[in-house]
C-alpha angles and dihedrals in degrees: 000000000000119000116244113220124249115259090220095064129102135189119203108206098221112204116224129184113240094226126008107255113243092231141012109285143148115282105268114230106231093053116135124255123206134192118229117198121194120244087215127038113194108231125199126249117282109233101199118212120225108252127187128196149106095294081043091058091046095047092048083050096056084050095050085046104042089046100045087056091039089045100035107046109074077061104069130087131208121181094357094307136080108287106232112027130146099211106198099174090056086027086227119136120198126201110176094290101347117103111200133184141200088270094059086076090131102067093063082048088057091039084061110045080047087050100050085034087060088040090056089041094055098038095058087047101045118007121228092352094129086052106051095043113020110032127113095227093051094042097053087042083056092051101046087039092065102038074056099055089041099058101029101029134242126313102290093044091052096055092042085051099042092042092059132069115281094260109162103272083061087049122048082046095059089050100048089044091049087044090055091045096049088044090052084049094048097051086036089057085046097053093046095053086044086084100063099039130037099285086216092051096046091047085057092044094057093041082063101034095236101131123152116250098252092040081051089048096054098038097057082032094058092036090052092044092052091042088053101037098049099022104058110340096068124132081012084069089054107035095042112010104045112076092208094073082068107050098039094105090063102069089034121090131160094292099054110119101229138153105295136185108213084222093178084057091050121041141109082057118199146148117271143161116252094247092054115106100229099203097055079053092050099243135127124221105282108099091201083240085150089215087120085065089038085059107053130089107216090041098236121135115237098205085072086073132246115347135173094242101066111103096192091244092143099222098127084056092054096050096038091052082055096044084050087044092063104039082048081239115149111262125255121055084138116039151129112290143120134256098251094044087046092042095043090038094240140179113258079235084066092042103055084047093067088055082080103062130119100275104053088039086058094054091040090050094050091043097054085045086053099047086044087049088051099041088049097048095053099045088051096048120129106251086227139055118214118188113182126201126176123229116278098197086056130024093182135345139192120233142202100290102027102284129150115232133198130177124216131189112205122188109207116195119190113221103199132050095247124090113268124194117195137192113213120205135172130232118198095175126228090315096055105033108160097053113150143181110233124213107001120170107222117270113342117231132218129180118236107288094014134141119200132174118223137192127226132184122202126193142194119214108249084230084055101040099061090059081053113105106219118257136071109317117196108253127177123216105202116201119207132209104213103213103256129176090261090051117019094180120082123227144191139206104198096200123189129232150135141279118208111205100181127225 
């Protein structure tokens, strides 16, 4: 896929002398002349047109959904608390019903690789479609892009306005426009931090004005991102600050359904009038109206082929079918396909065929063994999490009658938000039969979500001890779940760990 250069772009050739004359004389004819390109062209500012269609609903409706979920969901409350919280003070996270710790790391880690796989699935079928409908980045453009048409008006309306002096009517535009966006950032920085702290309390917080320096920080740091970002950044943030603008290649090939241009349908492209017949005149179906580039947000034409630049968002299809509409011309001149089926003239039946082929069943097939890996893992999951740690002060010790002591410190984390109580035992195995767990207090007890140390002597019969070779000997703590109201179900954490028998 080679990038196509913006039309925009310009490049000034810039003469230089190979060596600096000693002294003032005439330009010698032979001199070299070399051509110095810029790092960094300044582009103007892309003035979007308002576009509606069938790719525009569903766009729209990408926005109304991601940020339901995005907005809603520090709102809602499971079990007397906020559903889904991420609690870093107490390092509790809380999906829904699941309790994680920070030892459940490696479920992130799994929610990732499920997530970039998707990202590579869906790629190879379908191109950008993640960028130009789910992103962040597009779905916060969207938003600012129409509180902007709203208040300053349409394309047109825009250029006319920022190309004249700031009289009032400029003004006071601009200012209600910045004051809607700010006020967007500013929920959106809330929100976001209202996963990691109570949203109610947060909400408070802010009211008066009480918040906590980092809350503070990320707040004002989230809203600024998203006013940026959205705001004035745009397409700059797709086409040079996302790596995946860069890598995308590497998941397309030639089956990949992305935005074409039926370049053989619509070239030559020229001007005309709706009663002339274009094929007497020699022209195909395009009418050069330019709206396809108007249209776009990162201000790239699509007639000029594949590019990097373009996101998928299918707004250069929805203006193009009107445009055909009009001139009762058949619709899509731009429109989803893939290279082979452009390129082979085929019917859109052949083309979603191909979305079936070996390379896109493989990565179906590893992402659902990834989500069944996941979903297995966490339903089977111990309602309960053990760490156990020896005592540093003492590795072993020996005690009035000849026995062999060792202190453990276990941490117990309760899982669920009911109340566990656990029995702990100790397993030594053939070679150190005799193994016991000395003053134990009964079953120990945590509330639901809570994490609790524990100490734990072991000791080795002095009889037994004497048969013991010295050295660290493999021994096995097993935790116990005791059947309650709450969890009926036992259950049991076998966690590994050593034995020292000194010289």
């Amino acid at each position: 896929m080679e990038p196509v250069e913006h039309p925009t772009r310009q490049r000034a050739p810039v003469t230089l002398p190979t060596s600096a004359p000693a002294a003032p004389a005439a330009p010698a004819v032979d001199d070299a002349v070399v051509s110095v390109v810029s790092m960094f062209v300044k582009e103007d500012k892309i003035y979007a047109r308002a576009v509606s269609g069938w790719f525009a609903w569903w766009r729209w409706a990408a926005v109304a959904i991601t940020q339901l979920v995005f907005y809603g969901l520090p709102w809602l409350e499971w079990n007397a608390r906020q559903a889904v919280l991420f609690d870093l003070s107490a390092r509790r996270f809380y999906i829904f019903g699941l309790v994680l710790y920070p030892q459940d790391f490696i479920y992130l880690t799994a929610l990732l690789v499920i997530a970039a796989w998707s990202l590579f699935l869906f790629t190879t079928v379908a191109g950008r479609v993640w960028c130009g409908y789910a992103c962040p980045q597009t779905v916060y453009t969207e938003m600012f892009m129409a509180i902007e048409r709203w208040i300053e008006g349409d394309r047109m309306a825009r250029l006319k306005r920022d190309g004249g002096p700031w009289r009032f009517d400029r003004l006071w535009r601009s200012a209600a426009k910045h004051a809607a966006w700010g006020a967007i950032a500013l929920w959106t920085g809330i929100t976001f931090v209202g996963y990691f702290a109570p949203m109610r309390e947060l909400v408070a917080n802010v009211a008066g004005w009480t918040l906590s320096p980092w809350e503070a920080f990320w707040v004002l740091f989230y809203a600024l991102a998203t006013y940026g970002n959205a705001g004035f950044l745009r397409e700059q943030v797709c086409k040079y600050m996302c790596p995946y603008a860069r890598f995308q290649s590497a998941m397309f090939d030639r089956d990949t359904w992305i935005i074409s241009y039926d370049q053989l349908r619509g070239d030559p492209r020229g001007t005309r009038s709706r009663k002339v017949d274009a094929r007497s005149q020699g022209l195909g179906d395009c009418i050069d109206c330019s709206l396809c580039v108007q249209v776009c947000p990162t201000g790239i034409d699509i007639r000029n082929g594949l590019q990097y630049e373009c996101i998928g968002c299918a707004a250069c299809d929805d203006v193009c079918d009107g445009v055909m509409d009009q001139m009762q011309y058949p619709r899509g001149l731009i429109r989803y396909a893939t290279q082979n089926g452009m390129d082979g003239r085929w019917s859109r039946a052949r083309m979603l065929r191909t979305v079936l082929r070996p390379r896109v069943l493989v990565y179906t097939a590893i992402l659902w063994a990834a989500i069944a890996l996941l979903a297995g893992s966490l339903y089977w999951r111990a309602p309960f999490r053990v760490d156990v740690v020896r005592d540093r002060a003492a590795l072993a010790r020996l005690v009035d009658g000849g026995d062999i002591e060792n202190v453990y410190r276990l941490q117990l984390m309760n899982a669920t938000e009911s109340v566990q109580r656990y029995d702990i035992t100790v397993d030594g195995g053939p070679s150190m039969d005799g193994l016991r767990v000395m003053a134990q207090p009964g079953p120990i007890e945590l509330q639901g979500t809570q994490a609790r140390w524990v100490t734990l002597v072991v000791r080795l019969p002095a009889d037994r001890a004497a048969e013991v070779r010295p050295g660290a000997h493999p021994v096995h703590f097993q935790i116990e779940r005791l059947p309650s109201p709450q969890e009926a179900a036992p259950a049991r954490v076998r966690e590994a760990s050593s034995f020292i028998v000194p010289r």
